[in-house]
C-alpha positions as CSV (number, residue, x, y, z in Angstrom):
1,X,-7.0,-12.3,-4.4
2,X,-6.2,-11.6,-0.7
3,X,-6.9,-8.8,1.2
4,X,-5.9,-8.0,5.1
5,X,-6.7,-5.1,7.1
6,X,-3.2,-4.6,9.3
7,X,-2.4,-2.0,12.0
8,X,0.3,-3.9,14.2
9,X,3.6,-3.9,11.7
10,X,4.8,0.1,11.7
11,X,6.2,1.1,8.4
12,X,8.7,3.8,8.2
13,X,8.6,4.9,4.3
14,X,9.1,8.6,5.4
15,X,5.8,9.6,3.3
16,X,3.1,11.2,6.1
17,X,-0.5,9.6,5.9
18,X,-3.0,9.5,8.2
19,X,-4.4,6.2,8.0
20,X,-8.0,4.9,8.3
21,X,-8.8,3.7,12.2
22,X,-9.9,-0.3,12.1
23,X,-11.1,-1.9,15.2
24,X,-9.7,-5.3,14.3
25,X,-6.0,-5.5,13.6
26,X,-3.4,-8.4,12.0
27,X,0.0,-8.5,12.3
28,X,1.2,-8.3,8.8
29,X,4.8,-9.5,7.5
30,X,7.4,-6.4,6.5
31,X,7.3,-5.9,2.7
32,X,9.5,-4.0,0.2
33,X,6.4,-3.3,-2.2
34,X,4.9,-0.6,0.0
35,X,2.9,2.0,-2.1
36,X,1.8,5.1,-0.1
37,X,-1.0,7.3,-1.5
38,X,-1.2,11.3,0.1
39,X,-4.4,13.1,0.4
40,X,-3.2,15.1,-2.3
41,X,-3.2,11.8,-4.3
42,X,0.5,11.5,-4.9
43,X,1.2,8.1,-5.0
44,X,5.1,6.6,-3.5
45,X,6.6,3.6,-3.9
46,X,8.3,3.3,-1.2
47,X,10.0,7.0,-0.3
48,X,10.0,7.6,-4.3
49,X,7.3,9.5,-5.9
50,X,6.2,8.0,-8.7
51,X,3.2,8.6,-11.5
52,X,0.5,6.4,-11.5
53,X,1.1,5.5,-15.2
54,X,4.6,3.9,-14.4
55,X,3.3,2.2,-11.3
56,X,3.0,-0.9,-12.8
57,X,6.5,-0.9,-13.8
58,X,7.8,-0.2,-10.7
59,X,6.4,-2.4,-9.1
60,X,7.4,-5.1,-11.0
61,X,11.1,-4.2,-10.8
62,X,10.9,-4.3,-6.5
63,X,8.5,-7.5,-7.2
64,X,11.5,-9.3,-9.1
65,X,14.2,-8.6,-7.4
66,X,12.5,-9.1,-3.7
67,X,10.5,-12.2,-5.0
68,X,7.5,-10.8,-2.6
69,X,3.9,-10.6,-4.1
70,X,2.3,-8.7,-0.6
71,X,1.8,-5.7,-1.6
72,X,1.2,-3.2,1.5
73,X,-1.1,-0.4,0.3
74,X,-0.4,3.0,2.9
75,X,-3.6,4.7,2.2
76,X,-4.6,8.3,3.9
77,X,-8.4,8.3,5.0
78,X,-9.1,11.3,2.7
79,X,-8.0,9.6,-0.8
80,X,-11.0,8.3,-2.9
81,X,-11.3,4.7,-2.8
82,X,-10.8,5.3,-6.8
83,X,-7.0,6.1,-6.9
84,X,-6.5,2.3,-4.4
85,X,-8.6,0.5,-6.8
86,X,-6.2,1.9,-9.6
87,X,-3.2,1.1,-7.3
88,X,-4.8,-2.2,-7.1
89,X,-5.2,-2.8,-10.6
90,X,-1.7,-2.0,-11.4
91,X,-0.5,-4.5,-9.1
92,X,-2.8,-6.9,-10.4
93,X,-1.7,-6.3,-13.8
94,X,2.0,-8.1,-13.4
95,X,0.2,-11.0,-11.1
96,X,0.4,-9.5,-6.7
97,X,-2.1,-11.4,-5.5
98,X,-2.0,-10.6,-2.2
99,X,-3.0,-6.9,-0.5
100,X,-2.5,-5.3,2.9
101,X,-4.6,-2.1,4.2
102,X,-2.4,-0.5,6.7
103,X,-4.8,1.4,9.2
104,X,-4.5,2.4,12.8
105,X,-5.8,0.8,16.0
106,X,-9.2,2.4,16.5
107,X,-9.0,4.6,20.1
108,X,-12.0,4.5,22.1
């Protein structure tokens, strides 16, 4: 499994998170599997709103017709570290590998 923290690649999915501040940043490569998580806990796939227990799903359908296996998780700094794990774990389930944490540049 492969995790990066990224903060350099902008993605425009529409859905409004405030992500966690990092002081080291990578430039990550644009995906199609982007899941967003609110604070409310709504979780997106993409700009679509979609329940956690389909998730997997989903996913799979972007994952076989892209062929990618990043999967860019877009969570705000309020949601419980619970609901990415089980974002994770979804993923996980129909073999991505591979994980981005979008966060922001860290302002001094």
């Amino acid at each position: 499994m492969f995790f990066l923290l990224t903060s350099q690649f902008v993605i425009n999915t529409g859905v409004k998170v405030k992500l966690p501040a990092s002081k080291t940043n990578e430039q990550t490569t644009p995906s199609r599997l982007v899941v967003s998580i609110t604070p409310e806990g709504k979780v997106y796939l993409g700009s679509k709103l979609t329940e956690l227990s389909t998730l997997s799903g989903a996913l799979d359908d972007v994952k076989t017709k892209s062929g990618e296996n990043n999967l860019i998780i877009r969570a705000d700094k309020k949601v419980e570290i619970d609901l990415v794990i089980r974002v994770i774990d979804a993923a996980k389930s129909i073999g991505i590998d591979r994980f981005t944490i979008e966060t922001e540049k860290e302002s001094f």
